[in-house]
Backbone as JSON Lines, residues from 0, in Angstrom:
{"i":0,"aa":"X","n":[76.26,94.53,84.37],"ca":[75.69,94.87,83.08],"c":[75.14,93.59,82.45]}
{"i":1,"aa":"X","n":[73.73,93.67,81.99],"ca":[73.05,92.26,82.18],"c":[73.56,91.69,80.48]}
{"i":2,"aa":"X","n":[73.9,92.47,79.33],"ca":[73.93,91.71,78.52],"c":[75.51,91.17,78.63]}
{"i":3,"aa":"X","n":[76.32,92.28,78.94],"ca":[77.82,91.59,79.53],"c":[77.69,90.13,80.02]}
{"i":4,"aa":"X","n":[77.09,90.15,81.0],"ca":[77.23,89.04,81.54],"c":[76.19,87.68,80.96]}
{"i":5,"aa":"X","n":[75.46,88.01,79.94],"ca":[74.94,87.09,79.46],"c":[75.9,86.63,78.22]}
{"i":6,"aa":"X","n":[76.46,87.34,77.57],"ca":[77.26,87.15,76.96],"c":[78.57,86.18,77.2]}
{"i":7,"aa":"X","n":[79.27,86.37,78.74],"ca":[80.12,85.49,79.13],"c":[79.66,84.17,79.14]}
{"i":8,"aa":"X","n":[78.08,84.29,80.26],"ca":[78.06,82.75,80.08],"c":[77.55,81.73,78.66]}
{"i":9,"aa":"X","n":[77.41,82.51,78.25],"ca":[76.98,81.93,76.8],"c":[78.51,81.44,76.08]}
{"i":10,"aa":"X","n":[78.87,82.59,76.19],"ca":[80.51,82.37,74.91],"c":[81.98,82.77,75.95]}
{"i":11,"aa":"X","n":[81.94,82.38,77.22],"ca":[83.14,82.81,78.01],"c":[83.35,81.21,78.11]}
{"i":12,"aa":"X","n":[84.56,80.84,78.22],"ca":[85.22,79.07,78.43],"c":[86.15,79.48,79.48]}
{"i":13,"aa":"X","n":[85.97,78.86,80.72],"ca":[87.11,78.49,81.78],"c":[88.73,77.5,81.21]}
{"i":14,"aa":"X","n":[89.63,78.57,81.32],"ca":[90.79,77.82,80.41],"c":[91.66,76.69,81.9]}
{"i":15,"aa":"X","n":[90.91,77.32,83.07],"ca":[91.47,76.56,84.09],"c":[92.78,77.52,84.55]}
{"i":16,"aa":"X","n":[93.26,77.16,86.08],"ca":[94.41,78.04,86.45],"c":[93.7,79.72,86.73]}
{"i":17,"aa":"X","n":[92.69,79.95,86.61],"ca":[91.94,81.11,86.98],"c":[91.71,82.4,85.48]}
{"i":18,"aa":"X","n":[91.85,81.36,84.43],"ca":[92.21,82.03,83.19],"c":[91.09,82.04,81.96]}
{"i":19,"aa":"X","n":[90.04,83.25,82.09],"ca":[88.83,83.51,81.3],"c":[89.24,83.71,80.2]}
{"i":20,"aa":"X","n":[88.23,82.77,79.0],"ca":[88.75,83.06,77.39],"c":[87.2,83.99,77.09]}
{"i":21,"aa":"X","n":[87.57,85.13,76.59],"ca":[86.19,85.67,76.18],"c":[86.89,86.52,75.26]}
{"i":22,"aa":"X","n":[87.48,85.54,74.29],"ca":[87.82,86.16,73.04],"c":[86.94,86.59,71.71]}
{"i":23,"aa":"X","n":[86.02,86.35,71.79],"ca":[84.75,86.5,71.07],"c":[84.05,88.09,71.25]}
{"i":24,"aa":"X","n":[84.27,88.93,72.41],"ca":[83.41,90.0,72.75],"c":[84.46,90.63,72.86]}
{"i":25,"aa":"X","n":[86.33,90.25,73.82],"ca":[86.91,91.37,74.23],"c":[88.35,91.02,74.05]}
{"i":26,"aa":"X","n":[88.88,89.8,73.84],"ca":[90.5,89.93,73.65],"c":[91.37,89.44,72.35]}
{"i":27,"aa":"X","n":[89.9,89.33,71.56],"ca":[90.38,89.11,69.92],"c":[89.6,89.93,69.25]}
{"i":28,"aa":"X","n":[87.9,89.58,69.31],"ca":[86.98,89.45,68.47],"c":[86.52,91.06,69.22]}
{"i":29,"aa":"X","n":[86.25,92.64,68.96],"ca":[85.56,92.93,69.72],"c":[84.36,93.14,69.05]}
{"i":30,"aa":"X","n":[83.0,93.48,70.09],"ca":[81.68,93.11,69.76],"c":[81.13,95.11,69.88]}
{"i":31,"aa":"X","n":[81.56,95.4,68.72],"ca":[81.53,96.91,68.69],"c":[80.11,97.34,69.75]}
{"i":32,"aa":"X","n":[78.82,97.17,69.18],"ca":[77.5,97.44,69.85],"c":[77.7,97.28,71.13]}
{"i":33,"aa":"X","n":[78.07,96.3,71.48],"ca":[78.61,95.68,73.39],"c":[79.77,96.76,73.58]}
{"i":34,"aa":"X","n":[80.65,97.08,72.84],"ca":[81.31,97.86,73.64],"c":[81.37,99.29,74.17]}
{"i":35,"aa":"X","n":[80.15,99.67,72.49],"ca":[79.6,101.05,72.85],"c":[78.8,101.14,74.32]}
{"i":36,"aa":"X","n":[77.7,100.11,74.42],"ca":[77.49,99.87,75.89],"c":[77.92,99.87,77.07]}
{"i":37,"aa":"X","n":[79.42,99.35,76.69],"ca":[79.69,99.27,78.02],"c":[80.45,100.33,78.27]}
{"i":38,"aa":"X","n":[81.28,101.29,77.52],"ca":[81.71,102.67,77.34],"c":[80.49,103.81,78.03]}
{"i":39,"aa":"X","n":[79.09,103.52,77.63],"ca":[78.09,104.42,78.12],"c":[78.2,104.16,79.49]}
{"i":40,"aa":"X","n":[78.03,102.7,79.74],"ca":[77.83,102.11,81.55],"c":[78.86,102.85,82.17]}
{"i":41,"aa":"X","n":[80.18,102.68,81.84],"ca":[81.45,102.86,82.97],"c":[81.03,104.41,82.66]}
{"i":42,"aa":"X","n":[81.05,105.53,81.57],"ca":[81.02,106.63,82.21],"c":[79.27,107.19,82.58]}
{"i":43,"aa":"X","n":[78.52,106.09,82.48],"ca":[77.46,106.29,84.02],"c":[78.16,107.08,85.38]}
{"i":44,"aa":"X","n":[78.6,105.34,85.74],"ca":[79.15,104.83,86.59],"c":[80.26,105.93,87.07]}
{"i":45,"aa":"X","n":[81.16,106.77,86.66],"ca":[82.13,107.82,87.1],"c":[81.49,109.37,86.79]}
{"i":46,"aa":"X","n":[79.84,109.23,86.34],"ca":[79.8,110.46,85.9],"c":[79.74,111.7,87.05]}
{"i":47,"aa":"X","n":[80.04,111.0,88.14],"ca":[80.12,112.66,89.45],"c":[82.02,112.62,89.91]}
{"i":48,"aa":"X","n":[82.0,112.04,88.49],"ca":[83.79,112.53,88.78],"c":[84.19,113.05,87.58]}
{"i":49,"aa":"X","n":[85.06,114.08,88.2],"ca":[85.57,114.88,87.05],"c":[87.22,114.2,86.44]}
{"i":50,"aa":"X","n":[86.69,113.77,85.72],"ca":[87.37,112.67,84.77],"c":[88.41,113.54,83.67]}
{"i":51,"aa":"X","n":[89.75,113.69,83.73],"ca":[90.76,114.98,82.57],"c":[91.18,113.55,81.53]}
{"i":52,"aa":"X","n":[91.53,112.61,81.67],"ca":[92.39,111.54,80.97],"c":[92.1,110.4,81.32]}
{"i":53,"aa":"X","n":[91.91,108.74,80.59],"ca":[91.58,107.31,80.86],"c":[92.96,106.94,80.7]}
{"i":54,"aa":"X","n":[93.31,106.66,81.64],"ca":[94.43,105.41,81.46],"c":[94.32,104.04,81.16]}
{"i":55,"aa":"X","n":[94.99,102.95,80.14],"ca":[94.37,101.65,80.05],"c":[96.2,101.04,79.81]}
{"i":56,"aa":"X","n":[95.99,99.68,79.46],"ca":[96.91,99.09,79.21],"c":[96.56,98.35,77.57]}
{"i":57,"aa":"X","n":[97.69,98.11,76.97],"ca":[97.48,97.55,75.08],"c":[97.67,96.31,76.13]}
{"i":58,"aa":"X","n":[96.87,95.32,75.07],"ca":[96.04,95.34,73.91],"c":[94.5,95.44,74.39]}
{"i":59,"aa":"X","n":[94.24,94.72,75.22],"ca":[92.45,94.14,75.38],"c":[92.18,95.47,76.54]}
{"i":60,"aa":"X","n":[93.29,96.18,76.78],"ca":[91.99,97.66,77.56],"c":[91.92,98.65,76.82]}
{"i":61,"aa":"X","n":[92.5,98.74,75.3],"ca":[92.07,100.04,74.23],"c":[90.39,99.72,74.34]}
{"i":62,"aa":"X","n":[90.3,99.18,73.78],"ca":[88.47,99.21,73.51],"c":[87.77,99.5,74.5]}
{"i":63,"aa":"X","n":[87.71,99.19,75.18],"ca":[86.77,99.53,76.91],"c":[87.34,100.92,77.19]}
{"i":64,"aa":"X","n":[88.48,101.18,77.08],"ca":[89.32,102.84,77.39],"c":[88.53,103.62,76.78]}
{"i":65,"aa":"X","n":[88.67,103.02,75.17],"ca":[88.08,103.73,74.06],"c":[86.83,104.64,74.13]}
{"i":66,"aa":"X","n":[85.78,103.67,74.09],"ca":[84.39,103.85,74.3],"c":[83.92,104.61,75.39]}
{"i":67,"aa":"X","n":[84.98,104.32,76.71],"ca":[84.51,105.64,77.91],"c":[85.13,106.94,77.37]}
{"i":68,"aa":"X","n":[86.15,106.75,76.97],"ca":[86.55,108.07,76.98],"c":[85.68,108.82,75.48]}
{"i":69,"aa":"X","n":[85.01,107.84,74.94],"ca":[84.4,108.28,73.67],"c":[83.0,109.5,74.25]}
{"i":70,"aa":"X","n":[82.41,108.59,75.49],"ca":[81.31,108.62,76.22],"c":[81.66,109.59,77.21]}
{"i":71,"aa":"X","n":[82.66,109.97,77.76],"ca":[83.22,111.16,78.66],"c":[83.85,112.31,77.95]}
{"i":72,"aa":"X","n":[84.16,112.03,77.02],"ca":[84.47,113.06,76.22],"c":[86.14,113.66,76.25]}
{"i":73,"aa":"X","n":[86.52,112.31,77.2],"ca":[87.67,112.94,77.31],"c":[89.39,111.89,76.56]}
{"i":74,"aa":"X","n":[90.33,112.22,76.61],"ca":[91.66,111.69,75.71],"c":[92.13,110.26,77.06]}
{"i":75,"aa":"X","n":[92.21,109.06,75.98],"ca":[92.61,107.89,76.41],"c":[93.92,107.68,76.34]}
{"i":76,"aa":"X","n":[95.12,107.45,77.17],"ca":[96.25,107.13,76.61],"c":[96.58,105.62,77.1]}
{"i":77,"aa":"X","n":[97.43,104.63,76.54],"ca":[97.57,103.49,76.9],"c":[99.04,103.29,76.99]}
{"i":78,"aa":"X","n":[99.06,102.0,78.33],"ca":[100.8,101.93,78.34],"c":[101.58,100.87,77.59]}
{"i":79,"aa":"X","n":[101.88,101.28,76.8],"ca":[103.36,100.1,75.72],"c":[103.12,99.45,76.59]}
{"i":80,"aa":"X","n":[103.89,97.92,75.69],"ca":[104.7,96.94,76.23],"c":[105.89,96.52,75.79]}
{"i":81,"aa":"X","n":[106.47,97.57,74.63],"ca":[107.38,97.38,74.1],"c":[107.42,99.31,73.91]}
{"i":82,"aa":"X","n":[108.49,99.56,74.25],"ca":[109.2,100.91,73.6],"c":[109.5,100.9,71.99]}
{"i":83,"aa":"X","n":[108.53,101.94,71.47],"ca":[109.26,102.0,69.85],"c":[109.6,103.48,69.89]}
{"i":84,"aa":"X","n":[110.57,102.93,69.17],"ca":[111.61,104.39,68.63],"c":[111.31,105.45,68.02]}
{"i":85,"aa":"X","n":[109.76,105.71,68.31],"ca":[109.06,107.41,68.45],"c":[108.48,107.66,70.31]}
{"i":86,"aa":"X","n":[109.1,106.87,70.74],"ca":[109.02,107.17,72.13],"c":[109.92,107.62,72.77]}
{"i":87,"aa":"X","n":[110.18,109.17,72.53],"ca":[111.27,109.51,72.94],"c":[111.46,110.68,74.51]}
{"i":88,"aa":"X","n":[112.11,111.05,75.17],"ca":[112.3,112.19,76.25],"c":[111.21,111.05,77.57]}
{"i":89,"aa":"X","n":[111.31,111.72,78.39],"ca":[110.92,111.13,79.85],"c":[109.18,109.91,80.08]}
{"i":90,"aa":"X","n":[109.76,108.84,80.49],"ca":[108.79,108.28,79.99],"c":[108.68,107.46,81.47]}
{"i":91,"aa":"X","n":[107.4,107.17,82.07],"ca":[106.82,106.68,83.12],"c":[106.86,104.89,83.05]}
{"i":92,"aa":"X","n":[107.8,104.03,83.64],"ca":[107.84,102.7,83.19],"c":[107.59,102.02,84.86]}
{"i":93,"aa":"X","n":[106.57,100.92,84.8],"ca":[106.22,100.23,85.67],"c":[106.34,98.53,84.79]}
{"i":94,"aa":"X","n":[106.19,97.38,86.04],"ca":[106.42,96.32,85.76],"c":[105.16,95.68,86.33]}
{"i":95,"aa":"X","n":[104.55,94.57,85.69],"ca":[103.7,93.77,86.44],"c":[103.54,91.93,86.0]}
{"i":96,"aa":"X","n":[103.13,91.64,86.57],"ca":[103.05,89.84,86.22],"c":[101.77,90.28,84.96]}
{"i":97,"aa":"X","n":[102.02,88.55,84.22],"ca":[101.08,88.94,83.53],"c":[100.37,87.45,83.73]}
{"i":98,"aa":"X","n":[98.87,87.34,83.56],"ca":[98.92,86.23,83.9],"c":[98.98,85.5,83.05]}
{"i":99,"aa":"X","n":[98.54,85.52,81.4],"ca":[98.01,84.7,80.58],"c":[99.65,84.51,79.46]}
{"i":100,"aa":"X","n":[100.74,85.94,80.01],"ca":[101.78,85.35,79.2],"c":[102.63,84.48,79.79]}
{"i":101,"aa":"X","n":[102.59,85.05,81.31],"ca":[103.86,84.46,82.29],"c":[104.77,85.48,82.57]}
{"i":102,"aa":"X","n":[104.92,85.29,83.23],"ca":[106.49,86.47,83.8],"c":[106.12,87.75,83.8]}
{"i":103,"aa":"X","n":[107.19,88.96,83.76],"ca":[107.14,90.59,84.09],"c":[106.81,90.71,83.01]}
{"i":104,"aa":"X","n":[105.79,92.05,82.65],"ca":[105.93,92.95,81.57],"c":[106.26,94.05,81.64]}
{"i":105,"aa":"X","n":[106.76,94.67,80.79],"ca":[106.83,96.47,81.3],"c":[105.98,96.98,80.66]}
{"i":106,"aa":"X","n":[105.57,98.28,81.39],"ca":[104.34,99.18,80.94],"c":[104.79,100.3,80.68]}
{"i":107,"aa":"X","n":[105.18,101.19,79.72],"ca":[105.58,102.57,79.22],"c":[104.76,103.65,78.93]}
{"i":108,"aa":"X","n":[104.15,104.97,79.47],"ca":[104.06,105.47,79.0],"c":[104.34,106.9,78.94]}
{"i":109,"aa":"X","n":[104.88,107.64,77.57],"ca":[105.43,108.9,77.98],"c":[105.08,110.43,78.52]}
{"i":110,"aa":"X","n":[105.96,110.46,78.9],"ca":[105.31,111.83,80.09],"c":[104.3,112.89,79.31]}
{"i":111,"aa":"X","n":[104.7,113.1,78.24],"ca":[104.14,114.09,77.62],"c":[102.02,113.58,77.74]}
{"i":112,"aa":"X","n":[101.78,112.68,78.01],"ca":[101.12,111.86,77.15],"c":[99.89,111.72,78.73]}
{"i":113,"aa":"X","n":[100.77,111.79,79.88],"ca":[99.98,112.1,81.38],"c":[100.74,112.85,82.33]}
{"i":114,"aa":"X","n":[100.12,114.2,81.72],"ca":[100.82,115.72,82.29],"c":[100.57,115.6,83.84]}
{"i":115,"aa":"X","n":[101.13,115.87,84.88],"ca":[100.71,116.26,86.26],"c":[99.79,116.52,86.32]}
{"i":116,"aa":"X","n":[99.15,117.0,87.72],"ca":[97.88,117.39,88.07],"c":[96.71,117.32,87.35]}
{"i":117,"aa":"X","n":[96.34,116.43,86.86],"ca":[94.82,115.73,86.42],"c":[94.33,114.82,87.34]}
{"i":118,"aa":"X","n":[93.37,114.32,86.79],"ca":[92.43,113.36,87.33],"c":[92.07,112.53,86.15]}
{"i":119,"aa":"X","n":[93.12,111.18,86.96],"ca":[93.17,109.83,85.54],"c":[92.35,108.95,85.86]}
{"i":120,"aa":"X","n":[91.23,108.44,84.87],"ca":[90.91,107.54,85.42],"c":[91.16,106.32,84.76]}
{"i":121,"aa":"X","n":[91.3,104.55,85.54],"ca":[91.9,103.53,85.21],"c":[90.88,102.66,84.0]}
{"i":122,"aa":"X","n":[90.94,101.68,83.22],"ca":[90.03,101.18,82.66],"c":[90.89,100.56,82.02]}
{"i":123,"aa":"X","n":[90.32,99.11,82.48],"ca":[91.32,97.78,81.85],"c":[90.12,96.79,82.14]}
{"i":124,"aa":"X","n":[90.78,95.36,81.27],"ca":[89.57,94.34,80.74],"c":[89.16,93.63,82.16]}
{"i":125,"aa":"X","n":[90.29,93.32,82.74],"ca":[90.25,92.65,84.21],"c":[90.64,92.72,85.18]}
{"i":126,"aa":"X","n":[90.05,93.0,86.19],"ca":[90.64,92.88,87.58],"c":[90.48,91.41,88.24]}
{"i":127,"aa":"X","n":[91.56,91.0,88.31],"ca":[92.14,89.8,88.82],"c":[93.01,89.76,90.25]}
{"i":128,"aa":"X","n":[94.28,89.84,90.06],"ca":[95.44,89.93,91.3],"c":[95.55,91.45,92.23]}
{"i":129,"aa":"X","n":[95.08,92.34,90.72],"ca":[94.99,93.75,91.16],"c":[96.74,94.36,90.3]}
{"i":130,"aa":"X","n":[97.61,93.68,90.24],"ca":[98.9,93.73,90.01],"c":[98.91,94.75,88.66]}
{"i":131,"aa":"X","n":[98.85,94.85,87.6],"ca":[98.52,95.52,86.79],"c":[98.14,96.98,87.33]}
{"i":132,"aa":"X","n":[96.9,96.58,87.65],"ca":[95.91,98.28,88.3],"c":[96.68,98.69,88.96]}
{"i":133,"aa":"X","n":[97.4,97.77,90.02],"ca":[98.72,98.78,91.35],"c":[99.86,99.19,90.08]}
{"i":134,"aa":"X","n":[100.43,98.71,89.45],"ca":[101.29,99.39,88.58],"c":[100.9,100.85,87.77]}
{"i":135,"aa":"X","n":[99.46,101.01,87.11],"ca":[99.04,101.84,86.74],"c":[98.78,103.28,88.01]}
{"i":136,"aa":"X","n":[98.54,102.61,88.99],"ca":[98.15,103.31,90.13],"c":[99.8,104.38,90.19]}
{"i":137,"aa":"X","n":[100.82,103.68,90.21],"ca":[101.88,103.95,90.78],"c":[102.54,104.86,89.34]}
{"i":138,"aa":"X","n":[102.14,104.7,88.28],"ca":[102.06,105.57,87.08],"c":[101.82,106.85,87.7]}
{"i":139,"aa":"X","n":[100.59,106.63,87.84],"ca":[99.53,107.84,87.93],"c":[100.09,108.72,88.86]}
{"i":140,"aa":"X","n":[100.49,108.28,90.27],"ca":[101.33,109.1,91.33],"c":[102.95,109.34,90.82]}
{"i":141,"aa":"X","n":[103.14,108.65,90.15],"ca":[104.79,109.23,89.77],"c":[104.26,110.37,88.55]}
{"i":142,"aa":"X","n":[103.31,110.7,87.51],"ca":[102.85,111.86,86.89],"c":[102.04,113.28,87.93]}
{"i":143,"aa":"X","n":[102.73,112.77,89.3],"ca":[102.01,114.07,89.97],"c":[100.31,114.1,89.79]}
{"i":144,"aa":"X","n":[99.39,113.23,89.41],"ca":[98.17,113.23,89.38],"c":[97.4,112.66,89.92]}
{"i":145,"aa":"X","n":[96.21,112.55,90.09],"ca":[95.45,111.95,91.34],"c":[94.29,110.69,90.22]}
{"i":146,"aa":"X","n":[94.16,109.53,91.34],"ca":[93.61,108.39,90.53],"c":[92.11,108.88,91.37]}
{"i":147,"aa":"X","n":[91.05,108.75,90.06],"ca":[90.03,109.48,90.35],"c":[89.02,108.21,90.75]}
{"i":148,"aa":"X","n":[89.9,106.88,90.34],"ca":[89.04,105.85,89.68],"c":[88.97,104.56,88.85]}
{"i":149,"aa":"X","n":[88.67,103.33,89.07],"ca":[89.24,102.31,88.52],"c":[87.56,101.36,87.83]}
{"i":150,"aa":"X","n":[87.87,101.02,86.85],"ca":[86.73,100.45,86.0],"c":[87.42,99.63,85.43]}
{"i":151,"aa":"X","n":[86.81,98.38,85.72],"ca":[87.19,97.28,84.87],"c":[86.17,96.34,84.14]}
{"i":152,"aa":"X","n":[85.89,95.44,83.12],"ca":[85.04,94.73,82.28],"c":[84.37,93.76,83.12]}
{"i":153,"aa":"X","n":[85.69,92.73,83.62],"ca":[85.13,91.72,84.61],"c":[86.28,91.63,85.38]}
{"i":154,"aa":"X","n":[85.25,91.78,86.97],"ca":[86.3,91.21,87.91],"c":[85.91,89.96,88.7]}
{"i":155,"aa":"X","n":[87.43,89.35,88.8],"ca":[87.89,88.01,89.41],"c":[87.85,88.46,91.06]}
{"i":156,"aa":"X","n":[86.82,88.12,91.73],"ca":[86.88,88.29,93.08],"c":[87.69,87.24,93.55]}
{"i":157,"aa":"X","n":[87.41,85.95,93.73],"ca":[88.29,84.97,93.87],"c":[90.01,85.22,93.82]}
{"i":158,"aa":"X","n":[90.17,86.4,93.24],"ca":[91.87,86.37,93.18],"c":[92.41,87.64,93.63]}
{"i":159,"aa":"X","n":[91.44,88.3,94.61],"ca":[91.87,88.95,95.8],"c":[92.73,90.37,95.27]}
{"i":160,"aa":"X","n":[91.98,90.61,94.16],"ca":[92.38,92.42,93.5],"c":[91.98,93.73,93.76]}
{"i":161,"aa":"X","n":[90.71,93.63,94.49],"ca":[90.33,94.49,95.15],"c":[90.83,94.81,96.48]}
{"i":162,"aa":"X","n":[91.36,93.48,97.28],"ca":[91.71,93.52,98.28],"c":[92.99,94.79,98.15]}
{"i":163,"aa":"X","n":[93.87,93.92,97.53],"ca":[95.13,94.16,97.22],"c":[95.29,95.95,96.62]}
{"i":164,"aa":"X","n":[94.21,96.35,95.92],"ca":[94.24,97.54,95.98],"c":[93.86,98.7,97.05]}
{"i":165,"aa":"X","n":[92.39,97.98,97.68],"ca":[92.48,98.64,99.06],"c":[93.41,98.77,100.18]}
{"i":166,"aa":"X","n":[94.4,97.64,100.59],"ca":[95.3,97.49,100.73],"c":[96.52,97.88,100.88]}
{"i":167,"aa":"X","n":[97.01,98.48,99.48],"ca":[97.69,99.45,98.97],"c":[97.45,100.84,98.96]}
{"i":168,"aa":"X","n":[96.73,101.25,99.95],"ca":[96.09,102.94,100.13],"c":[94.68,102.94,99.17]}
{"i":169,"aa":"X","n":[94.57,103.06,98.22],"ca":[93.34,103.31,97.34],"c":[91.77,102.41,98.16]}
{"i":170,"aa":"X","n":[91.87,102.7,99.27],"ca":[90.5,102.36,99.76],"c":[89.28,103.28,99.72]}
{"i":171,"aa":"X","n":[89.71,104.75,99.38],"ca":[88.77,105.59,98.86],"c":[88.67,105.91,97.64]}
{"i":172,"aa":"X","n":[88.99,105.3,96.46],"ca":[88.92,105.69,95.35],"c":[87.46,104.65,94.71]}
{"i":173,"aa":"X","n":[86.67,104.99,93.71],"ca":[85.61,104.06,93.04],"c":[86.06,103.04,92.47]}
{"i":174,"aa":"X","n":[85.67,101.71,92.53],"ca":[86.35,100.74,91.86],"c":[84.89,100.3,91.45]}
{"i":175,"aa":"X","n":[84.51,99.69,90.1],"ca":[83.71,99.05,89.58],"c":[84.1,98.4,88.57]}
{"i":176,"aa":"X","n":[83.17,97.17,88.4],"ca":[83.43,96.19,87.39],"c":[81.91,95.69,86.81]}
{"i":177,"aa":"X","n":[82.0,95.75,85.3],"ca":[80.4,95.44,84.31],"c":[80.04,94.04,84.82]}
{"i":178,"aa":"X","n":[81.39,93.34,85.29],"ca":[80.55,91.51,85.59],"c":[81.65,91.47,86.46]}
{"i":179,"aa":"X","n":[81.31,90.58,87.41],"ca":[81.75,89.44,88.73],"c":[81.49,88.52,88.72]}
{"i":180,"aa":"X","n":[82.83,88.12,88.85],"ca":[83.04,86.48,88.4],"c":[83.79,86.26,90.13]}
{"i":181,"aa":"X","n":[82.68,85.1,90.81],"ca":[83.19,84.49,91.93],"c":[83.72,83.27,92.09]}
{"i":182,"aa":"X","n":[83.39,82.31,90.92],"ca":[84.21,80.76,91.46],"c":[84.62,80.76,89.82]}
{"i":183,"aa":"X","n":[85.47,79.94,89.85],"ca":[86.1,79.56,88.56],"c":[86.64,78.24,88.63]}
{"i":184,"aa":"X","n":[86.17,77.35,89.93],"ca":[86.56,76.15,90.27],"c":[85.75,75.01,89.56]}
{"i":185,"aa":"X","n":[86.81,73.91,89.13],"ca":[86.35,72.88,88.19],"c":[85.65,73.7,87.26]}
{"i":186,"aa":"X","n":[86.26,74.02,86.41],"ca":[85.76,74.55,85.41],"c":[84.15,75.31,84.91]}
{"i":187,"aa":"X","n":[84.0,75.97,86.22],"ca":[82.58,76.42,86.54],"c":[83.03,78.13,86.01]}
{"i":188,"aa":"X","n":[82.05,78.62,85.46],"ca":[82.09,80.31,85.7],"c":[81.29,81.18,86.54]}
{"i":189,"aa":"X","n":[81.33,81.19,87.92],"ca":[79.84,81.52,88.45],"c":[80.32,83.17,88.6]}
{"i":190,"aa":"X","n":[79.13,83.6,88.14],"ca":[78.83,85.19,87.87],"c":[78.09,85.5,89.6]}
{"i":191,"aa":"X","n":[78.3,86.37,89.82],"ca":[77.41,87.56,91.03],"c":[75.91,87.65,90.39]}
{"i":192,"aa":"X","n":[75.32,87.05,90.93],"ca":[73.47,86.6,91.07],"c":[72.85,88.01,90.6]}
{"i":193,"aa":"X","n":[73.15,89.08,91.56],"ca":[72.82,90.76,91.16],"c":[73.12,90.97,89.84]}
{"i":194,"aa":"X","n":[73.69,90.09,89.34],"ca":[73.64,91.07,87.71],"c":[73.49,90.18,86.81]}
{"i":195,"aa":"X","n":[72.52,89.14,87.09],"ca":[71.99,88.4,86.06],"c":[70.68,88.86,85.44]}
């Protein structure tokens, strides 16, 4: 997505350690107009799938969740990272690294909230390790439902997430990402040439 990615290299900073700051458009600041965009792109992008529910993770994949499911027409739910005490009866909990806090997080979300037999689709800010998306993945199959589909903002090829999900069975499912990011070495951001 050409203004996505003009946008990174303009206002994205390499924090080093493989760690993108693009707090300006998506993990502080969001850039409403850009995100309505990119909500239209991703449900382009899945529109020959029949899409029931978006799954995302709080905080920086509400907005991107948001806007597709605004654009698909269909209900976004997102997974805690903390249980609050209106979260009550059977609730779906996975663990994943995180990269930018350190250590495990847990991901909650309650059953009521991703009924069986649908078709969920994924939408989070980054695909990186993949670690996250396999946790959501493993959501999705413990709710009895089928993953229709994975969309992410920008993916980190360099850190072997796609692999890792093909890998993990999901080699037939759609995976797309608005920007690709291939080196991040010495403090370089190099984007995928095709979508400049």
């Amino acid at each position: 997505m050409k203004a996505l990615v003009e946008r990174i290299r303009t206002e994205g900073r390499n924090l080093g350690n493989g760690i993108l700051k693009v707090d300006s458009i998506l993990n502080h600041q969001i850039d409403p107009g850009l995100m309505f965009e990119m909500g239209q792109e991703m449900a382009r992008l899945f529109s020959g799938i029949h899409i029931d529910r978006i799954l995302t993770v709080e905080i920086s994949g509400i907005a991107p969740a948001f806007s597709t499911g605004l654009a698909l027409g269909v209900p976004v739910v997102y997974a805690r990272k903390l249980k609050p005490i209106t979260m009550a009866g059977p609730v779906y909990l996975e663990t994943a690294p995180s990269h930018t806090k350190g250590g495990e997080v847990n991901l909650l979300v309650s059953a009521e909230f991703l009924p069986g037999h649908e078709n969920v689709l994924i939408i989070d800010d980054f695909l990186a390790t993949g670690q996250t998306l396999l946790a959501l993945a493993r959501m999705v199959a413990s709710a009895q439902c089928n993953l229709a589909g994975v969309g992410v903002v920008v993916e980190k090829t360099f850190e072997g997430g796609r692999d890792m999900m093909t890998n993990a069975g999901y080699a037939d499912i759609p995976i797309h990402a608005l920007a690709t990011i291939t080196n991040m070495d010495d403090g370089k951001i190099e984007l995928l040439g095709s979508e400049a």
